[in-house]
One Martini backbone bead per residue (centre of mass of N, CA, C, O) as a GRO file, in nm:
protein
  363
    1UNK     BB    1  -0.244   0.675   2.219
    2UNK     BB    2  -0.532   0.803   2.033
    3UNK     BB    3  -0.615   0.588   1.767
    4UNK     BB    4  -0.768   0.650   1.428
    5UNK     BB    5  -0.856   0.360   1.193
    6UNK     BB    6  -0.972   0.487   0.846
    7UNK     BB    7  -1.123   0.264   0.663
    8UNK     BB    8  -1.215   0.103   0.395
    9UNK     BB    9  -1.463  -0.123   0.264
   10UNK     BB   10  -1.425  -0.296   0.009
   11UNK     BB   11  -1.187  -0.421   0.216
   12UNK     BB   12  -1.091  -0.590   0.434
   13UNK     BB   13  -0.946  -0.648   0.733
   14UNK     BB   14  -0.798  -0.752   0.591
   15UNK     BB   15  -0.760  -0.916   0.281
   16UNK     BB   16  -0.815  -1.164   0.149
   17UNK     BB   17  -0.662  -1.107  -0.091
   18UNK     BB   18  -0.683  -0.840  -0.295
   19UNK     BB   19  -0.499  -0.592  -0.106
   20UNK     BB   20  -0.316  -0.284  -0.011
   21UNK     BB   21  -0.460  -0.052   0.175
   22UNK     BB   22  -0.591  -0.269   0.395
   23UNK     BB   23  -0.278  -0.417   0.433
   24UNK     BB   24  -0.167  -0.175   0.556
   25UNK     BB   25  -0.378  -0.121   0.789
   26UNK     BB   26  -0.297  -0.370   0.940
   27UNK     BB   27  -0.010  -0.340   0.975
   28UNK     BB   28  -0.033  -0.107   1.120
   29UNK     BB   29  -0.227  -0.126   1.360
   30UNK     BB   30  -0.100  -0.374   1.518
   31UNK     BB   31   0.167  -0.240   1.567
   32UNK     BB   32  -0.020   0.003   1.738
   33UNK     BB   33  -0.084  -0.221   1.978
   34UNK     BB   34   0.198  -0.345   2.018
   35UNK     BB   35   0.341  -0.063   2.134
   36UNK     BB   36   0.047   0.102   2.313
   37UNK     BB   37  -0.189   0.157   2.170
   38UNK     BB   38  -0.480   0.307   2.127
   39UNK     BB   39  -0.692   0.134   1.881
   40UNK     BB   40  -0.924   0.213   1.655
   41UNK     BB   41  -1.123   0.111   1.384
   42UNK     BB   42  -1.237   0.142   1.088
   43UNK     BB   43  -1.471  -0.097   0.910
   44UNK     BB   44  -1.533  -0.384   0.804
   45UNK     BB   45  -1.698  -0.682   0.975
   46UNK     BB   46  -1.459  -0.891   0.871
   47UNK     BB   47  -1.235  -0.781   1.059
   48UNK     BB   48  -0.937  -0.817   1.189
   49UNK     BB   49  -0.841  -0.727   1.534
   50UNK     BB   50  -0.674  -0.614   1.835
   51UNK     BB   51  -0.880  -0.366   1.791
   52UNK     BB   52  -1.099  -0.154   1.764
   53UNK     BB   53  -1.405  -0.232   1.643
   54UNK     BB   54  -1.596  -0.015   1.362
   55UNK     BB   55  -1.883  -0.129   1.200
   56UNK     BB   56  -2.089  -0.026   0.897
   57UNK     BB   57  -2.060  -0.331   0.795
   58UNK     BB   58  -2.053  -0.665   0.761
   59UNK     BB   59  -1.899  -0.625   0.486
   60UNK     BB   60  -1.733  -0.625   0.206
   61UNK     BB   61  -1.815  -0.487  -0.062
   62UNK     BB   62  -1.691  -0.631  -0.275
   63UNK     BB   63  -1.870  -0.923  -0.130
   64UNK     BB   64  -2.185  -0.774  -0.174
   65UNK     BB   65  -2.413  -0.824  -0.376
   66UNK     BB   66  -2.598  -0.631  -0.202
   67UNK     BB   67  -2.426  -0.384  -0.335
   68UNK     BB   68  -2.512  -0.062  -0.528
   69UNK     BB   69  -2.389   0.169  -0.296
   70UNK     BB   70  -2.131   0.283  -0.156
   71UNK     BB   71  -2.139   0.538  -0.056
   72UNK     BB   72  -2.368   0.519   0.187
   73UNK     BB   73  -2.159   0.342   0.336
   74UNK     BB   74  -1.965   0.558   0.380
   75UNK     BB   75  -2.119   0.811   0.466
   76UNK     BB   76  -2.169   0.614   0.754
   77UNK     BB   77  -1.896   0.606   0.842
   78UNK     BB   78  -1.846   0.936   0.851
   79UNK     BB   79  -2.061   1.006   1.081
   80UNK     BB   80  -1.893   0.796   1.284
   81UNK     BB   81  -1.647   0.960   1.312
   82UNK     BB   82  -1.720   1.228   1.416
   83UNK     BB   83  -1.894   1.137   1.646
   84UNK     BB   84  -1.623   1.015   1.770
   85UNK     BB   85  -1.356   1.244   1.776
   86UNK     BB   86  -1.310   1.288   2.097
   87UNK     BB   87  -1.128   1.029   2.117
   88UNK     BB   88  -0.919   1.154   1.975
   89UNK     BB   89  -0.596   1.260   1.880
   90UNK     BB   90  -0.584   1.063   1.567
   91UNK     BB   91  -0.699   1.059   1.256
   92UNK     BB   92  -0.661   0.807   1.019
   93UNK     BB   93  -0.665   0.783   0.707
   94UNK     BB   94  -0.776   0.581   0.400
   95UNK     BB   95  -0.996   0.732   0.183
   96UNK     BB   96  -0.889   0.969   0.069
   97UNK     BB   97  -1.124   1.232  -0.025
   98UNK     BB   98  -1.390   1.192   0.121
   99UNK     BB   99  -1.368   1.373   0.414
  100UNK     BB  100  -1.300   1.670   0.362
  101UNK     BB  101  -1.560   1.791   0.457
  102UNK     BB  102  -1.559   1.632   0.717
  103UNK     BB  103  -1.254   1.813   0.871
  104UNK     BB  104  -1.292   2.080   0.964
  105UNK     BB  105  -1.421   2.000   1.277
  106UNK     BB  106  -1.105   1.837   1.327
  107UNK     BB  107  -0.870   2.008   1.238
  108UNK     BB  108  -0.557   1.923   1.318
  109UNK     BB  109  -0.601   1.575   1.411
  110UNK     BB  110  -0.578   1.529   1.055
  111UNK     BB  111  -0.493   1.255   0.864
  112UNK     BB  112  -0.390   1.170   0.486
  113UNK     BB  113  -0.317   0.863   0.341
  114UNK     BB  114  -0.203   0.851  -0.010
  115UNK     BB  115  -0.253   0.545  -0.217
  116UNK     BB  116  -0.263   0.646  -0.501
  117UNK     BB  117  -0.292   0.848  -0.796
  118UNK     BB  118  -0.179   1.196  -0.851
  119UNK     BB  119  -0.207   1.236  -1.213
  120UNK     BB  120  -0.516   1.353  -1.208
  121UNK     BB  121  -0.658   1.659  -1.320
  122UNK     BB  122  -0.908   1.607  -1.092
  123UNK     BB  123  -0.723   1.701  -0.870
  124UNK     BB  124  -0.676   1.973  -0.856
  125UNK     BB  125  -0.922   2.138  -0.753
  126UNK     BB  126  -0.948   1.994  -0.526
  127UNK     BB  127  -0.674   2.070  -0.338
  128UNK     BB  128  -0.737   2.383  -0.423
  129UNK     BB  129  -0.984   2.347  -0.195
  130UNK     BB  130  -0.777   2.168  -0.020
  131UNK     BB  131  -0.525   2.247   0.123
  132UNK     BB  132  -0.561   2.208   0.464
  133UNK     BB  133  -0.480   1.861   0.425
  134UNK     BB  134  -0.326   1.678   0.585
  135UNK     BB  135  -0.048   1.464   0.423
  136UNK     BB  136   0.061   1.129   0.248
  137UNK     BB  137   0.312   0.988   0.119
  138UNK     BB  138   0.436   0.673  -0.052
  139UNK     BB  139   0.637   0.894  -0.165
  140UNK     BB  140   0.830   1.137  -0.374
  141UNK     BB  141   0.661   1.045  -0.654
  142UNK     BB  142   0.382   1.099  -0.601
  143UNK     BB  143   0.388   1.405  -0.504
  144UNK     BB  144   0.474   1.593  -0.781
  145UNK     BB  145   0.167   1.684  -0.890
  146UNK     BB  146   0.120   1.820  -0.560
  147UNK     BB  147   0.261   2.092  -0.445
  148UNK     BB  148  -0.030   2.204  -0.286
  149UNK     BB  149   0.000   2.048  -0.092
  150UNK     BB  150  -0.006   1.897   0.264
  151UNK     BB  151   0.265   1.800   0.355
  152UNK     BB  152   0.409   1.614   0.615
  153UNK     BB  153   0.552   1.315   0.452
  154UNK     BB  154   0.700   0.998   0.361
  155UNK     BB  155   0.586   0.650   0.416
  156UNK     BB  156   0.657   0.378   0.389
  157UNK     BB  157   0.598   0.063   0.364
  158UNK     BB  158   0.529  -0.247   0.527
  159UNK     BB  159   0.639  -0.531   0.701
  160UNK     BB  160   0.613  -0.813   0.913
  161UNK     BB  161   0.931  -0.966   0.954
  162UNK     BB  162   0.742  -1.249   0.980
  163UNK     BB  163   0.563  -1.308   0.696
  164UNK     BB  164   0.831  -1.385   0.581
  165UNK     BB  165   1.061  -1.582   0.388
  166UNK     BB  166   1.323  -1.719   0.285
  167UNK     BB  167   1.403  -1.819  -0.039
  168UNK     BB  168   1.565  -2.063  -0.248
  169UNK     BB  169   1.481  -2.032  -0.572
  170UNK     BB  170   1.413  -2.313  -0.653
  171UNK     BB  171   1.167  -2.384  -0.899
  172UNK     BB  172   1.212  -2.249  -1.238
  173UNK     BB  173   1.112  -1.950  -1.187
  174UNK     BB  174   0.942  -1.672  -1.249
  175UNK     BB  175   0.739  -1.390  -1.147
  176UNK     BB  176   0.419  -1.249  -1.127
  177UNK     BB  177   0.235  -1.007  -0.949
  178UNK     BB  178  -0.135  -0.892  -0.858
  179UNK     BB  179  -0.255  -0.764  -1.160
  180UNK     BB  180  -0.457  -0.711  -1.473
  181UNK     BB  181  -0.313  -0.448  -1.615
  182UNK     BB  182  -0.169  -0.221  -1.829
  183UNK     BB  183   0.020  -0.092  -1.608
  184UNK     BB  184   0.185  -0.383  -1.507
  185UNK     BB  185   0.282  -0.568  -1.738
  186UNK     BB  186   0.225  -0.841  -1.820
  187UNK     BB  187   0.297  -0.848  -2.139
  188UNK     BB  188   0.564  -0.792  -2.078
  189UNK     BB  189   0.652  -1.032  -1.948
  190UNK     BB  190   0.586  -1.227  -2.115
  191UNK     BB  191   0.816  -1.153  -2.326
  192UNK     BB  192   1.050  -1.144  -2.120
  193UNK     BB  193   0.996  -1.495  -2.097
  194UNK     BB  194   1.036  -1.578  -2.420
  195UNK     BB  195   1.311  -1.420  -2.478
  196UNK     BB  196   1.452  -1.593  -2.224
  197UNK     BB  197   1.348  -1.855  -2.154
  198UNK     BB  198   1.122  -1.842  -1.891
  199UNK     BB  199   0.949  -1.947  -1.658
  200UNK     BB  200   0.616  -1.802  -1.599
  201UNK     BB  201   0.426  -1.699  -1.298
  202UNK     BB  202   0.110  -1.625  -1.273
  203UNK     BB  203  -0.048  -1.419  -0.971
  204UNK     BB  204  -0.343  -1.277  -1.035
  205UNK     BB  205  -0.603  -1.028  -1.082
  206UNK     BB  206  -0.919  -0.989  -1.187
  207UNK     BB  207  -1.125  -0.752  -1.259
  208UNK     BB  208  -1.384  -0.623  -1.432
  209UNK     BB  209  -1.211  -0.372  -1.586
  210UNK     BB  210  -1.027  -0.608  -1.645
  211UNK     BB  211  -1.157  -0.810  -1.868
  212UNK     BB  212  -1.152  -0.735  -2.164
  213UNK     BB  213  -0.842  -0.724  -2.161
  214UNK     BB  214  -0.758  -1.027  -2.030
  215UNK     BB  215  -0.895  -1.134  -2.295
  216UNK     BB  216  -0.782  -0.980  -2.576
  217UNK     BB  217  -0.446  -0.923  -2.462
  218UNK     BB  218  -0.395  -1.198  -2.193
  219UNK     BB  219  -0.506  -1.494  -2.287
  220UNK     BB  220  -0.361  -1.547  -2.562
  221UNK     BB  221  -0.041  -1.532  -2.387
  222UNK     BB  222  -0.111  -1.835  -2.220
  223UNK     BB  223  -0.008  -2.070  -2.439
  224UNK     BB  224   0.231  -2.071  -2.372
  225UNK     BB  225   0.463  -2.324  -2.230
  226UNK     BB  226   0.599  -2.088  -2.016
  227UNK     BB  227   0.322  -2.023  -1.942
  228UNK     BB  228   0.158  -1.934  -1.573
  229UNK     BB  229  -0.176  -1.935  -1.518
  230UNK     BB  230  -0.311  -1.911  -1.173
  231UNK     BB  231  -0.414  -1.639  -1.000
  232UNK     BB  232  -0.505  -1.558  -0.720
  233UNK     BB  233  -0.340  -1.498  -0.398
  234UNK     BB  234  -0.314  -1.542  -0.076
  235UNK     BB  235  -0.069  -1.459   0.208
  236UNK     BB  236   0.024  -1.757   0.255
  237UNK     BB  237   0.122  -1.816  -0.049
  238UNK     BB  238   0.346  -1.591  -0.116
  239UNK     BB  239   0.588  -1.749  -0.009
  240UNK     BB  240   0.642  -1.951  -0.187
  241UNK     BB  241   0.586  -1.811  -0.459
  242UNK     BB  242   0.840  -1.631  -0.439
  243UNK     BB  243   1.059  -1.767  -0.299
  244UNK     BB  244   1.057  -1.994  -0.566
  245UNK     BB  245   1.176  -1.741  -0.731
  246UNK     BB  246   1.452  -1.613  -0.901
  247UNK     BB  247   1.187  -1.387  -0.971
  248UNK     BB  248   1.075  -1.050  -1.019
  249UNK     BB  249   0.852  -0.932  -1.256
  250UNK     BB  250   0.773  -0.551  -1.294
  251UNK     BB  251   0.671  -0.401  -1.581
  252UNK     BB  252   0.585  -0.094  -1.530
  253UNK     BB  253   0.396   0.188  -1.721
  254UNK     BB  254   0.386   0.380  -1.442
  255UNK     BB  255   0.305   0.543  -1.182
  256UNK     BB  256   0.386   0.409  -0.889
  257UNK     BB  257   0.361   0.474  -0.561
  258UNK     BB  258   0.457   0.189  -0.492
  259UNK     BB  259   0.467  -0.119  -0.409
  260UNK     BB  260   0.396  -0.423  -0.236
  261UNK     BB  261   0.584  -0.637  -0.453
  262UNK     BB  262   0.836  -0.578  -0.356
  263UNK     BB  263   0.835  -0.629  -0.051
  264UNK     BB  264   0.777  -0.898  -0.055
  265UNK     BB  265   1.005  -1.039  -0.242
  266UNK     BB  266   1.227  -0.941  -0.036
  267UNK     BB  267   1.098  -1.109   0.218
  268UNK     BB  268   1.198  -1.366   0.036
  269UNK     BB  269   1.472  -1.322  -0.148
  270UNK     BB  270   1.374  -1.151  -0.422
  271UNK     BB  271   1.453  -1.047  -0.677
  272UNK     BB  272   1.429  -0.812  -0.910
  273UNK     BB  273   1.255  -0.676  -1.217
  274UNK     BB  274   1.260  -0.328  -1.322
  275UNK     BB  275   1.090  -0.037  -1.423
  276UNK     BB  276   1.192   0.303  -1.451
  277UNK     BB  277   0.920   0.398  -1.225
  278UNK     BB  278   0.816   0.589  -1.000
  279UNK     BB  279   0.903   0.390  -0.704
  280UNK     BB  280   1.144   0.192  -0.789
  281UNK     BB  281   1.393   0.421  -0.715
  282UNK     BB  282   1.339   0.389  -0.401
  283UNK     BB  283   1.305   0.073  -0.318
  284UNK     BB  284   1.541  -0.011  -0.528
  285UNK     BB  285   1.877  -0.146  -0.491
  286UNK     BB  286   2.089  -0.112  -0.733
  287UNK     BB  287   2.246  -0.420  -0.717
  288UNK     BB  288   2.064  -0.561  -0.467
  289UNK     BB  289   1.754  -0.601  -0.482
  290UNK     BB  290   1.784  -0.538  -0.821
  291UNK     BB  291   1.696  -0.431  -1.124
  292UNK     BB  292   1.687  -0.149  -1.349
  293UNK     BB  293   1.501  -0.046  -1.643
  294UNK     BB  294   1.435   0.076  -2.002
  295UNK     BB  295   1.375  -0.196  -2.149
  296UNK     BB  296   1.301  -0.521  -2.270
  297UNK     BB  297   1.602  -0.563  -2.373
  298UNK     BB  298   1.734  -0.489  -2.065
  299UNK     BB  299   1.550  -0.709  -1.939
  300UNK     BB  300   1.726  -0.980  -2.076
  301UNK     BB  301   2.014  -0.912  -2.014
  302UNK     BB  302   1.908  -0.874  -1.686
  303UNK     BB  303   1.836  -1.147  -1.576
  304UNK     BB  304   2.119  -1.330  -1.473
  305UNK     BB  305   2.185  -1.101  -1.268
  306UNK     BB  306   1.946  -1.101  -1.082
  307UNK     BB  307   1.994  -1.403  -1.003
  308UNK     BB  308   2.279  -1.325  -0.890
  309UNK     BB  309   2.173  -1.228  -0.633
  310UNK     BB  310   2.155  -1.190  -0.304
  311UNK     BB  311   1.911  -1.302  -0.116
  312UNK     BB  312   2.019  -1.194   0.190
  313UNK     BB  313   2.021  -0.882   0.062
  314UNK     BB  314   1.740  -0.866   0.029
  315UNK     BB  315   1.662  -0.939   0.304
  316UNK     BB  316   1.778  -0.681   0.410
  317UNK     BB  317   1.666  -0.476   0.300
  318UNK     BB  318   1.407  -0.513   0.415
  319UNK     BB  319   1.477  -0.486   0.708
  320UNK     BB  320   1.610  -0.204   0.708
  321UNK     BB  321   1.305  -0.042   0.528
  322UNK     BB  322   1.033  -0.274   0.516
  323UNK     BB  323   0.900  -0.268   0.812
  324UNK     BB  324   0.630  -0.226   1.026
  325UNK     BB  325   0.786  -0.086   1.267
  326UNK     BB  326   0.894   0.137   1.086
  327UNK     BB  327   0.614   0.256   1.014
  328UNK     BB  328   0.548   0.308   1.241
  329UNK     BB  329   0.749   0.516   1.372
  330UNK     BB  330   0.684   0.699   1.160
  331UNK     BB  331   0.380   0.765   1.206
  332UNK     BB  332   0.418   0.883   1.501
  333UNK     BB  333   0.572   1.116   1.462
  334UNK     BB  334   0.366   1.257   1.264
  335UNK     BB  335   0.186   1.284   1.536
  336UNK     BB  336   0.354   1.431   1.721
  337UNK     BB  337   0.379   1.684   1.521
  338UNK     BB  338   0.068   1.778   1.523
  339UNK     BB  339   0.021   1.784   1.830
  340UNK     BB  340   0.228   2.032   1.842
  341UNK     BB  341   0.124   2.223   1.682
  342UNK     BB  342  -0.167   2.171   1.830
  343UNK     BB  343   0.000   2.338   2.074
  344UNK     BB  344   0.120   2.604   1.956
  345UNK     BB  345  -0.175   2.731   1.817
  346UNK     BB  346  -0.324   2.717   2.109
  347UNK     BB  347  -0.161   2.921   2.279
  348UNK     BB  348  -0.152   3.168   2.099
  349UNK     BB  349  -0.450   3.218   2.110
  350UNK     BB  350  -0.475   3.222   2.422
  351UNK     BB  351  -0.212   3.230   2.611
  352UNK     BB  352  -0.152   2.909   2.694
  353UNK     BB  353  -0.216   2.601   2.795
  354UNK     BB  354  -0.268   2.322   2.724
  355UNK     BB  355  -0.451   2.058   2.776
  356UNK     BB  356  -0.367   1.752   2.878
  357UNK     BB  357  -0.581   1.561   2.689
  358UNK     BB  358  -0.400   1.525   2.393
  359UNK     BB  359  -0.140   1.366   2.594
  360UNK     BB  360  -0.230   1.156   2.689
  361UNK     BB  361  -0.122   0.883   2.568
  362UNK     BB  362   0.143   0.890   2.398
  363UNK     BB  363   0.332   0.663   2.487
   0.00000   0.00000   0.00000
């Protein structure tokens, strides 16, 4: 199959340190060279990939000091999309709704995951304007606030089942990984390891846009002789850091889409420590991986039995549900989906069999 894979800008495929959305295209991408599908990338310049790369920019935006304008060179990669669409059998998205208006001449052979929030009001006239883009939600939480969109199935994400090995914890920490910011909850994770005396090593990024935030209400609780900021650390680091921890604190006050810190820490043999919200009971087999809880009070409770799951059976539920294998393969699943309608949209209109060439290659 002749797949487009149209990352953001902002960071590489892979990304240097922290970045989600196109850590997960860099791991389907690579999974569906691995497979034998031909597939091509769209990103920024410093992507690295066994795939076909088509780059509109030098690097990513994020470390681009003379990029002003991020926008202007988004609207050039899809430019460069369009022009190229005769070549795909399937474009895959990954660009939130930017390409919207430019997929009318494309679809139905178009489809994006959508990685971010979908709770926010400014979405609903959005959809209701785009009602016919396929789209693809990375939870069943996630897609509740869009109810009229056009939901094609919801895909986990996953990782390649060797990037991480199981770790012994034996560190004599808990982690926080991940972002800086109110919604991750790393103030409640300081409270909750503070009133359970147990150390904690936070490895997180600050953005800009979280600069004041944790400036004014999370560098203050950083002089505790408990808690240890490492700061940001890139993927080869956190095999390390999640295996050698007792646990994972999680503590999200928010819908998370996905969380794709609870299935590195899964591949450490990690259990969790996590608040439910978003898809948190989606990830995590409450008393298998991880531990689910609803106050603070319920998670200094819930250390100890966290600690005491077995990390192999973490090791396991992640083998089982969340390896890039099985995410590639949901993912063909839905090109196949896609490609039957518009072979079956396309007889009826016509009256024939459609031409042959966009099942060329698709196995």
């Amino acid at each position: 199959m002749k797949i487009a894979q149209i990352a953001p800008l902002f960071e590489s495929v892979p990304p240097k340190l922290y970045g989600g959305t196109e850590r997960v295209v860099h791991y389907l991408t690579e999974e569906l060279v691995l497979q034998g599908h031909n597939v091509t990338l769209f990103a920024s310049g410093d992507s690295i990939t066994a795939a076909r790369l088509i780059a509109t920019t030098d690097r990513s935006l994020r470390l681009d000091p003379n990029c002003i304008d991020s926008l202007a060179h988004q609207m050039v990669q899809m430019k460069k999309v369009v022009d190229m669409a005769s070549e795909f059998d399937i474009l895959h998205f990954h660009t939130d709704y930017l390409h919207f208006p430019m997929t009318g001449m494309l679809k139905p052979r178009c489809m994006t995951t959508l990685h971010g929030r979908l709770d926010i009001p400014d979405l609903q006239p959005l959809y209701n304007a785009f009602p016919n883009e396929n789209v693809v939600s990375i939870s069943e939480n996630q897609k509740r606030p869009l109810p009229q969109a056009r939901w094609l199935g919801t895909v986990y994400h996953g990782l390649p089942e060797n990037l991480h090995h199981q770790g012994s914890g034996d560190g004599g920490y808990w982690a926080f990984l991940g972002r800086i910011s109110p919604e991750k909850g790393v103030d409640r994770a300081i409270e909750i390891a503070v009133s359970a005396h147990i150390p904690l090593k936070i490895a997180a990024k600050v953005d800009k846009a979280d600069a004041v935030y944790f400036k004014e209400k999370i560098r203050p609780l950083l002089d505790h002789p408990l808690i240890e900021f490492i700061g940001e650390i890139n993927e080869s680091q956190k095999t390390d850091f999640l295996g050698k921890a007792a646990g994972l604190l999680f503590p999200i006050n928010w819908a998370e889409p996905f969380g794709m810190v609870m299935i590195e820490a899964m591949a450490c043999g990690t259990p969790i420590l996590a608040f439910d919200n978003g898809s948190v009971p989606e990830v995590i087999e409450d008393g298998k991986s991880g531990i689910i809880v609803h106050s603070i009070a319920e998670a200094i409770e819930a250390i100890p039995v966290v600690a005491a799951l077995s990390r192999s059976g973490v090791r396991s539920a992640f083998e089982k549900r969340f390896t890039a294998s099985r995410m590639a393969d949901d993912y063909v699943r839905l090109y196949h989906q896609l490609l039957h309608v518009n072979f079956k949209n396309h007889s009826l209109r016509n009256g024939n069999s459609l031409s042959k060439s966009l099942f060329e290659n698709n196995n």
